[in-house]
C-alpha positions in Angstrom: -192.0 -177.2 -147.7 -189.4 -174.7 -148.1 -189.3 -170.3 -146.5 -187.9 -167.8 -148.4 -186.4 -165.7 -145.0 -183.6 -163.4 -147.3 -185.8 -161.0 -147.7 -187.3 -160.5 -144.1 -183.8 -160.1 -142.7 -182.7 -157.8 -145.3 -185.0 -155.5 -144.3 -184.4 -155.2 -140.7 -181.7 -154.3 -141.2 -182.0 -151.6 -143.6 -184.3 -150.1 -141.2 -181.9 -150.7 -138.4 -179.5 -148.6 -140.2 -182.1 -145.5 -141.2 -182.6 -145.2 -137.6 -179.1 -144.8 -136.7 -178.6 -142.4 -139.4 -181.9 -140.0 -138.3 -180.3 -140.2 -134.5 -177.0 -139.4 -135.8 -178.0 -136.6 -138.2 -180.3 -135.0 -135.1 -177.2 -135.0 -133.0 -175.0 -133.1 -135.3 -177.8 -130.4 -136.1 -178.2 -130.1 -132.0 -174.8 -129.5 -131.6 -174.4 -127.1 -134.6 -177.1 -125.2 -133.4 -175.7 -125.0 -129.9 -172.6 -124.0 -131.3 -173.9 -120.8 -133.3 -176.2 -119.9 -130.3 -173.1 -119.4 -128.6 -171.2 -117.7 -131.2 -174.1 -115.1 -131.0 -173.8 -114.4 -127.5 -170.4 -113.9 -127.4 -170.6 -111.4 -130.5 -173.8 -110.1 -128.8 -172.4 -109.4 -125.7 -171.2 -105.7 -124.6 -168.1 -104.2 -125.6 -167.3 -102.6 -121.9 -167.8 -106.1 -120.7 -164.6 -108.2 -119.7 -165.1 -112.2 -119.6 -165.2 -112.7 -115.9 -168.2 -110.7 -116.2 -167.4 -107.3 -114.9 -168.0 -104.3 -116.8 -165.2 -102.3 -117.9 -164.3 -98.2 -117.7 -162.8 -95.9 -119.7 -159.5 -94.3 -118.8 -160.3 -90.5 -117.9 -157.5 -88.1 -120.2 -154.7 -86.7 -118.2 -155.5 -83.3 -116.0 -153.9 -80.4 -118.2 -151.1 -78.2 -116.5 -151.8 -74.9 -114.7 -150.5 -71.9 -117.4 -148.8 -70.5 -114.0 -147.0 -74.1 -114.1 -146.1 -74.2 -117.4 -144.5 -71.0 -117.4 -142.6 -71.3 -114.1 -141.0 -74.5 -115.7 -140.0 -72.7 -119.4 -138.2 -70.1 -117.2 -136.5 -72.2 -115.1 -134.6 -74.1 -118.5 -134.1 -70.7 -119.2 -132.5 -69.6 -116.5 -130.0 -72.9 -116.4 -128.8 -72.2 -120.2 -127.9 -68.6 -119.2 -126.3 -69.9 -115.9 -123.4 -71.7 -118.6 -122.4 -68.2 -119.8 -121.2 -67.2 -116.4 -117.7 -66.6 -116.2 -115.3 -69.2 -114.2 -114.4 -68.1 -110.6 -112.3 -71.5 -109.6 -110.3 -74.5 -111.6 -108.3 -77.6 -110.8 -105.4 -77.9 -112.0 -105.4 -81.3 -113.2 -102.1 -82.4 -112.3 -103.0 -82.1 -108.8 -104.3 -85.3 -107.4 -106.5 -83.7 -104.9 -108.5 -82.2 -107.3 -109.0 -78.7 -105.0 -110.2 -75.6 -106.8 -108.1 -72.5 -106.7 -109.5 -68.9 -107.7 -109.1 -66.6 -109.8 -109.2 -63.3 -111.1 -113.0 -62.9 -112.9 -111.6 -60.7 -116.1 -108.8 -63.6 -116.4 -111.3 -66.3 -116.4 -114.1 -65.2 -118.4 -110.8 -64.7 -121.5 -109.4 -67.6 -120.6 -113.3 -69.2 -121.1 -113.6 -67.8 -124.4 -110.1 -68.3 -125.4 -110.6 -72.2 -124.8 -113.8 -71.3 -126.9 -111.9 -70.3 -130.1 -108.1 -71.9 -129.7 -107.2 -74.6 -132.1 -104.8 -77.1 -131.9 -103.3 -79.7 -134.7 -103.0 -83.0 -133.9 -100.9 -85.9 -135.6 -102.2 -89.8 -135.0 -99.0 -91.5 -136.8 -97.5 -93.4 -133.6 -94.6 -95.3 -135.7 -92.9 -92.2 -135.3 -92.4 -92.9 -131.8 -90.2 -95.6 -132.4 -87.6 -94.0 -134.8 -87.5 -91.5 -132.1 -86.7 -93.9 -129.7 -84.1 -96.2 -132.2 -82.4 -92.5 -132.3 -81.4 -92.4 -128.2 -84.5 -91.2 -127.1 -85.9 -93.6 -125.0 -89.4 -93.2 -124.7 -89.9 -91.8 -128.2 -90.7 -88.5 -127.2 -88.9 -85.3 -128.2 -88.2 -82.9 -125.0 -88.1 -79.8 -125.1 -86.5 -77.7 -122.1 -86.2 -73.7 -121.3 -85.4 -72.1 -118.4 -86.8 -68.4 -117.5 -85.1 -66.0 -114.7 -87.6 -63.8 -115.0 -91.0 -65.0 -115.8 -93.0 -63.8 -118.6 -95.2 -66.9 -120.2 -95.5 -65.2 -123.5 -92.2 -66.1 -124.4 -93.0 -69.6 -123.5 -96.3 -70.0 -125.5 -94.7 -68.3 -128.6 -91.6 -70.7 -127.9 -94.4 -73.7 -127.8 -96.5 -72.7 -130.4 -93.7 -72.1 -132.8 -92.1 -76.0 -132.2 -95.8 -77.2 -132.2 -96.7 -75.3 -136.0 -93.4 -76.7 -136.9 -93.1 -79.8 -136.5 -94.6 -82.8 -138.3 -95.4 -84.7 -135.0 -96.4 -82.5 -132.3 -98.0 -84.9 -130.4 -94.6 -86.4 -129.4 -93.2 -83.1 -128.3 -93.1 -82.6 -124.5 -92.6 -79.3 -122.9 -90.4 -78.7 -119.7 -90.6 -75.2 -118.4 -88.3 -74.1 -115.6 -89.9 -70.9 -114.0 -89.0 -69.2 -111.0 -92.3 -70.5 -108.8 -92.7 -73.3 -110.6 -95.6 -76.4 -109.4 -96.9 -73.7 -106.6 -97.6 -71.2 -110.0 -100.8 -72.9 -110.9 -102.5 -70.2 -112.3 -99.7 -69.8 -114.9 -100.0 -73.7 -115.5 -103.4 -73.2 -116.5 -103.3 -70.2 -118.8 -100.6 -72.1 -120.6 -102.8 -75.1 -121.0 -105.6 -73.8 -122.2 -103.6 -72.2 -124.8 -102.4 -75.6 -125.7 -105.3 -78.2 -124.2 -103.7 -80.8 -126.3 -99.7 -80.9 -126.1 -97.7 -82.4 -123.5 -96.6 -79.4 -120.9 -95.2 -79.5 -117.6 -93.8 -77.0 -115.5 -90.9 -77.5 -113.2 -89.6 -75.3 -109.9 -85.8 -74.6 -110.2 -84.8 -74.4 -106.4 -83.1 -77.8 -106.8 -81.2 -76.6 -109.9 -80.3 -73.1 -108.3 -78.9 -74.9 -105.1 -76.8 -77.0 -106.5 -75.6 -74.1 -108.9 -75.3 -72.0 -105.9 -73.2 -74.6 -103.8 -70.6 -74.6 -106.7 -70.4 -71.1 -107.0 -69.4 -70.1 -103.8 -67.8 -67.1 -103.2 -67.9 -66.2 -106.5 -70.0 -62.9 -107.5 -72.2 -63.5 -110.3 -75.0 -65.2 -111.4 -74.7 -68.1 -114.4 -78.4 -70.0 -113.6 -79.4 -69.8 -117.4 -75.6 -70.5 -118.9 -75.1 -73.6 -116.1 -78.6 -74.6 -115.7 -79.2 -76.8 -118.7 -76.0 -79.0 -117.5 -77.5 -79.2 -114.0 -80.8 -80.1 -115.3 -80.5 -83.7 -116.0 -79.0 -84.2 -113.1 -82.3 -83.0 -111.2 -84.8 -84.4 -113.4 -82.9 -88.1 -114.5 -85.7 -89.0 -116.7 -84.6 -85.8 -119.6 -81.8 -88.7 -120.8 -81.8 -86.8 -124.3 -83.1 -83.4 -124.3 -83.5 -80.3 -126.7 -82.6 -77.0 -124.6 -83.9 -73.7 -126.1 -84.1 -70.0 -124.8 -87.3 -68.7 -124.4 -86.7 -65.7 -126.4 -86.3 -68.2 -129.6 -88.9 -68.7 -132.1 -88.5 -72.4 -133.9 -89.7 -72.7 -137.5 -87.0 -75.9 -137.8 -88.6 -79.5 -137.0 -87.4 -80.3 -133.8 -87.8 -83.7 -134.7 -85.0 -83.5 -136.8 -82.8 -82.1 -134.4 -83.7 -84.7 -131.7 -82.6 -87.1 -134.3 -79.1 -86.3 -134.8 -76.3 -88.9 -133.9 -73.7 -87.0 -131.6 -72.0 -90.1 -131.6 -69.5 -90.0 -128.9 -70.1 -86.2 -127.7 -73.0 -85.4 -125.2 -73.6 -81.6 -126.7 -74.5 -80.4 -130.0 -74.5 -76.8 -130.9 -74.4 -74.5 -133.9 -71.3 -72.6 -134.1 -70.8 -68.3 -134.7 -68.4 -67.7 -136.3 -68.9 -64.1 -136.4 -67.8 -64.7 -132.7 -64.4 -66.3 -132.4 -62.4 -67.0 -129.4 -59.7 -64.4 -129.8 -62.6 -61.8 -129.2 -63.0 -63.1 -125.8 -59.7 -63.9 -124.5 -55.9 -62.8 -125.5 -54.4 -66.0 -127.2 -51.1 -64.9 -125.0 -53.3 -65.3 -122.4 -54.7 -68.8 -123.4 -51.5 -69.7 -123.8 -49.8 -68.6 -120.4 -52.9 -70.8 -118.9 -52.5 -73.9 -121.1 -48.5 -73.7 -119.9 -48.5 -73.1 -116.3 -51.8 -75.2 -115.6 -52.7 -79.0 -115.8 -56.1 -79.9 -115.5 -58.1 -83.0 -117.3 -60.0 -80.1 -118.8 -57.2 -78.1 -120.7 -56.8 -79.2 -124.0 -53.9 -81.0 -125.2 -53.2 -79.3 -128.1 -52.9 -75.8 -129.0 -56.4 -73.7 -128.4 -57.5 -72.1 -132.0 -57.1 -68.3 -131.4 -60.1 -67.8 -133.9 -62.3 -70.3 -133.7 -65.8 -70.4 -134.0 -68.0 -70.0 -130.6 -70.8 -72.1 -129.9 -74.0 -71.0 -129.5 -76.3 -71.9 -126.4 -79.7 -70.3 -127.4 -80.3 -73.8 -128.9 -78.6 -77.3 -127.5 -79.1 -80.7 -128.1 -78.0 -82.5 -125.0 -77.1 -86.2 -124.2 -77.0 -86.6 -120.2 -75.6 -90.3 -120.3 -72.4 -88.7 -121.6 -71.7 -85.7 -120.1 -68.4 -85.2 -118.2 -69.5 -84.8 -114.1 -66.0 -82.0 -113.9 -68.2 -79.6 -116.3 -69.6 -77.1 -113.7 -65.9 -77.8 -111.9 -63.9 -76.5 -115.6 -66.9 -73.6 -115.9 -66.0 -72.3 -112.4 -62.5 -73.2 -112.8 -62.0 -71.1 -116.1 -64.1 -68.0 -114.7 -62.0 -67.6 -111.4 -58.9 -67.9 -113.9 -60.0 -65.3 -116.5 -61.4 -63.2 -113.4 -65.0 -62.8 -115.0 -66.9 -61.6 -111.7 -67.7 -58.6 -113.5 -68.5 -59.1 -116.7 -70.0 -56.5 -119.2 -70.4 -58.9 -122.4 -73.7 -61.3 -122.9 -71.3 -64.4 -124.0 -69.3 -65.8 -121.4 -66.2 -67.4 -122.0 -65.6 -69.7 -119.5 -68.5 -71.9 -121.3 -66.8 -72.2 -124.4 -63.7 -72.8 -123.2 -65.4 -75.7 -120.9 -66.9 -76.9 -123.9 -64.0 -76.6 -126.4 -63.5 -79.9 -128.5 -66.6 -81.2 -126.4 -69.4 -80.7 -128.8 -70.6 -82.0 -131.8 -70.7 -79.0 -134.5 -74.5 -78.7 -136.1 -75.7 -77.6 -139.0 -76.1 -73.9 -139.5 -79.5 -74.3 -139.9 -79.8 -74.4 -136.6 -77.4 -71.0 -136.2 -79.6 -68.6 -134.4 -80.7 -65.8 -136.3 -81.5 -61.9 -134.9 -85.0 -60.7 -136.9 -83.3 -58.2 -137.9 -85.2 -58.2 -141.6 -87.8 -60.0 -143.4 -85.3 -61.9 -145.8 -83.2 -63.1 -142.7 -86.8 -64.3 -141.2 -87.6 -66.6 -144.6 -84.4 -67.7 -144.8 -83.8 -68.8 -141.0 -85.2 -71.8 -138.7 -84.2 -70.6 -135.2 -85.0 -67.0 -134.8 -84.1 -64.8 -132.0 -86.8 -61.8 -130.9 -87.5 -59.9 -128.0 -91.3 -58.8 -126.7 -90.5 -54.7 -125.9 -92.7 -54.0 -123.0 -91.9 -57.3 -121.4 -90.2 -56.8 -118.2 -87.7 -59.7 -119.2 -87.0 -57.8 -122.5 -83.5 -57.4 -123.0 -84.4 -53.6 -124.1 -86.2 -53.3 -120.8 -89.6 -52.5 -119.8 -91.3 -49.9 -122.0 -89.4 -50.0 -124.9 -90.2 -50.2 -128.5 -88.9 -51.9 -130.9 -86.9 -50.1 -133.9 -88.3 -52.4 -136.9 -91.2 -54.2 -137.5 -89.5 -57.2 -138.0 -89.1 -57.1 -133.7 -92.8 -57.8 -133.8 -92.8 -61.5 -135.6 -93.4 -62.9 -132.3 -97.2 -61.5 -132.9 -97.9 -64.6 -135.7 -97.9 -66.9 -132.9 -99.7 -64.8 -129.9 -103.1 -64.0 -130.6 -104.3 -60.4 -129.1 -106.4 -62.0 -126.7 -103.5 -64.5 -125.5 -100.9 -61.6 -125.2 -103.6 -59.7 -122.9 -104.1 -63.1 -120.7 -100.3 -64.2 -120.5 -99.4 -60.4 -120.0 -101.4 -59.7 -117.3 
């Protein structure tokens, strides 16, 4: 007898795996249904309500200012804006490494605050110029430019600077060396000069150490040569000017001192233009000269004959070598004025210097002849010009005079009104 039993299993397990299918399907839609629950609570939850549990507040607006408070604070800003219009009582000079303030007068400074205000000044930026300044003797590539004032009256000095500064084609390599009578302890003038020129290179100098070793050497003679001697004595002072430009401060420039600086004097240590409107004979009596040249012998004479009309050099403008000048030059000056007895003399050239100098310079070009403005044509035509400022009390005309063209008055191109009333005062 045989059992069909296929069938009986079959079954079992078909039911077997319904069941596990329900229990499975039951699960899921428990845990789907748990799952949106929660989803609904969060979503349902309060908006104020953080999720540690703790209800949250909202920020309260900022308190707004008092009007009393509001105003008090507009005037104070107010009152600081106006406070930068007050005029300057104190400054430091800033080549003074203690930095302490010195005062001055109120009218001065409240100028000199709107003169900075309105001054410009050219600048060049090409520093390869530097170095074919320095290939051309001048050692640190700058051009130096000297003058030396008896009498002190800085308007000649800032139409002297701002005349070389319009001129030339590289200002920023020119270097100002003013020799006035006070000189470091004149701070005030220091100032008023640099705010006139904030950017150029200026210094100012005292001259006690030139004047006593002038005055040693000129003992027991009775007159004074500081400006004819001093630009000799100079480098001797201040050993850094090796190669130097020496101007007058009654000269205006229009030529480009650069140029100048550049010249080769090859083996002489002065260069000067020569007058020949001036010559020697109108000085000195060639049977004089020659009486000297016979009866003397020092290194200084010359050797041969002395030209009885030669050309004069002339000093307003030098260019100056110190490596190579001769130590015995003060020595032939002095020499040749207690000779020719010039303890009184009446004449503005003295001819002691050019016989010291004779056959010791290196002839310029005379472009660089100085030239009187005496007319407007003479004033185109010219690079050194030589004016006077009238009223000055360094004029040549003396205080209070006036001038009798006015071509005398060229010196105003290059001195505002409102400089000439600060540098005059």
């Amino acid at each position: 007898m045989t059992y069909n039993v296929l069938p009986f299993f079959t079954t079992s397990t078909e039911r077997e795996a319904e069941t596990e299918l329900k229990e499975t399907q039951d699960m899921s839609s428990s845990f789907m249904s748990s799952r949106s629950s929660a989803t609904h609570r969060r979503a349902a939850s309060s908006p104020n309500t953080d999720f540690s549990g703790f209800e949250r507040r909202e920020v309260d607006p900022a308190p707004t200012p008092r009007p009393l408070f509001q105003l008090f604070a507009f005037g104070f800003i107010i009152f600081l804006v106006f406070l930068q219009f007050l005029p300057a009582t104190h400054f430091r000079d800033p080549s003074d490494p203690l930095r302490k303030w010195t005062p001055f007068g109120d009218s001065t400074a409240s100028m000199l605050m709107r003169l900075s205000l309105g001054l410009r000044q050219t600048e060049a930026s090409n520093d390869g110029n530097s170095s074919l300044l320095a290939k051309n003797d001048g050692e640190d590539g700058m051009i130096h430019v000297v003058s030396w004032m008896d009498c002190l009256d800085l308007r000649f000095l800032a139409v002297l600077a701002n005349s070389t500064l319009s001129s030339s084609r590289y200002p920023h390599l020119v270097f100002f060396h003013f020799f006035i009578p006070k000189g470091k302890e004149d701070k005030v003038s220091f100032f008023k000069l640099k705010v006139l020129f904030p950017h150029s290179n200026l210094q100012v100098h005292g001259q006690e150490e030139v004047k006593e070793i002038i005055t040693t050497a000129i003992s027991g003679t009775q007159f004074a040569v500081f400006v004819e001697v001093a630009p000799f004595i100079i480098p001797s002072v201040h050993q850094s000017l090796a190669k130097f430009i020496y101007i007058l401060p009654n000269i205006l420039m229009k030529g480009r001192v650069e140029e100048l600086m550049g010249a080769d004097l090859s083996n002489y240590a002065i260069g000067a233009a020569e007058d020949c409107s001036s010559k020697l004979d109108m000085f000195v009596k060639s049977d004089v000269l020659d009486a000297i040249q016979r009866s003397a012998s020092k290194p200084w004479l010359s050797e041969s004959p002395y030209v009885k009309n030669a050309c004069t050099p002339v000093l307003s403008v030098l260019l100056i070598d110190s490596r190579k000048l001769d130590g015995d030059f003060v020595e032939a000056f002095l020499w040749w004025s207690k000779v020719l007895n010039l303890n009184e003399r009446s004449t503005g050239k003295n001819p002691a210097i050019f016989l010291a100098l004779y056959n010791k310079y290196l002839k310029l070009s005379s472009s660089w002849l100085v030239t009187p403005a005496t007319s407007s044509e003479m004033i185109n035509k010219s690079m050194v010009i030589q004016y006077d400022i009238p009223d000055s009390v360094c004029s040549q005309f003396g205080s209070g005079a006036t001038p009798q063209s006015d071509h005398g008055n060229i010196w105003t191109d290059y001195l505002t009104p409102m400089a000439d009333r600060i540098l005059g005062s």
